[in-house]
C-alpha positions, 0 to 999 in steps of 0.5 A, a space after each residue: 807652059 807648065 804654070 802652078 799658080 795662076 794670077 787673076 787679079 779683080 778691077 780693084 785689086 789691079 788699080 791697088 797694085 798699080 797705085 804705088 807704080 804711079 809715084 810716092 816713096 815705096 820700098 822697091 821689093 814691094 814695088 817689083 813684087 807688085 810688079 810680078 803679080 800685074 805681069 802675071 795677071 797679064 798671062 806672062 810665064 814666070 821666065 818672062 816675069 822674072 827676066 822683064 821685072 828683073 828678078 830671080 825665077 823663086 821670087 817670082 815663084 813665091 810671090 804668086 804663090 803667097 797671092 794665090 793662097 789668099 794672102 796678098 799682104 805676104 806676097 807683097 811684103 818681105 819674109 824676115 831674114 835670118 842673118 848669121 849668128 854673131 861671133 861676139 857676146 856682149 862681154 867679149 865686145 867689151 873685152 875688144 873696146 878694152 883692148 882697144 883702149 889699151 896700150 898697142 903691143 910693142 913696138 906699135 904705133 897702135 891698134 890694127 884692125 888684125 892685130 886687135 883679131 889676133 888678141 881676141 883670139 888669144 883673149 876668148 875661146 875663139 880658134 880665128 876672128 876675122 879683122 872685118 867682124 872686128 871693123 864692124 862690131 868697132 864701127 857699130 860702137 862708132 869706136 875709134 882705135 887709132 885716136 888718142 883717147 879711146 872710147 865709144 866716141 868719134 870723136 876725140 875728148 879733146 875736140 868736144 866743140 859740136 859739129 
C-alpha cells in the first residue's frame, strides 16, 4: 500500500473532529472531510476512504494532504471555486431587461427565452447567447418578460397588494 500522506490524529484533534459528527448544523463537505481524516487516522487506504465517505479519490487526496502539511483549517474547509466568466456586461444585461420590456417583434404574442438570445446577438458582438444564460441573468434581476409591465419585478404594477 503505496500512502504518501499519513494521518495520525492526537486524542484532542480526534474529539474536535468528531464533535460536529455527533449533531448541530454543519456544512456537509466539511462534515465528509472530517469524516476522511477520523477514517484515515484508523489506517484505511484512500480506495477505501473514498468509497465508505462516499467521495472522489483526489478529495480524499487533498484532504490528507492539507492535514499533514499543518493546515488542519484548510483540510476542512472548501478551496473557492472559480466559476466560468460571465457572458454579459452590465450594459448588455441592460440592453437585455430593455429588450425585454419592449415590444415582441411581429407577429408575437411576447418574449421567448430564444428570441430574446437571438436579439442579443444581434444586438451586441456576440456570435451566439444560449437561451439559459438568458433565463438566468432575467431570473437573477426577478424579471418577468411575458407580464403586461415589464421591469425588475415579479410582480405585475397592477397587483401591488403585499404578499
Amino acid at each position: 500500500m503505496n500512502v504518501r500522506y499519513r494521518v495520525e490524529l492526537r486524542q484532542v484533534e480526534r474529539s474536535e473532529l468528531k464533535a460536529p459528527l455527533s449533531g448541530g448544523r454543519h456544512a456537509s463537505r466539511k462534515l465528509k472531510r472530517a469524516q476522511i481524516l477520523l477514517v484515515a487516522d484508523a489506517g484505511a487506504g484512500d480506495e477505501e476512504i473514498a468509497r465508505s465517505v462516499g467521495v472522489g479519490g483526489s478529495t480524499v487526496y487533498r484532504t490528507k494532504r492539507c492535514f499533514v502539511e499543518g493546515n488542519r483549517e484548510r483540510a476542512l474547509s472548501e478551496e473557492p471555486r472559480l466559476g466560468a466568466v460571465r457572458k454579459l456586461t452590465g450594459k448588455q444585461e441592460a440592453l437585455l431587461v430593455a429588450t425585454a420590456c419592449a415590444s415582441p417583434p411581429k407577429g408575437r404574442a411576447r418574449w421567448t427565452l430564444k428570441l430574446l438570445a437571438g436579439a442579443m446577438v444581434k444586438l451586441t458582438e456576440h456570435k451566439s447567447l444560449s437561451h439559459e444564460t438568458v433565463r438566468r441573468r432575467l431570473a437573477e434581476m426577478t424579471s418577468n418578460p411575458g407580464a403586461k409591465t415589464c421591469g425588475a419585478f415579479r410582480r405585475s404594477m397592477a397587483n401591488t397588494s403585499p404578499g
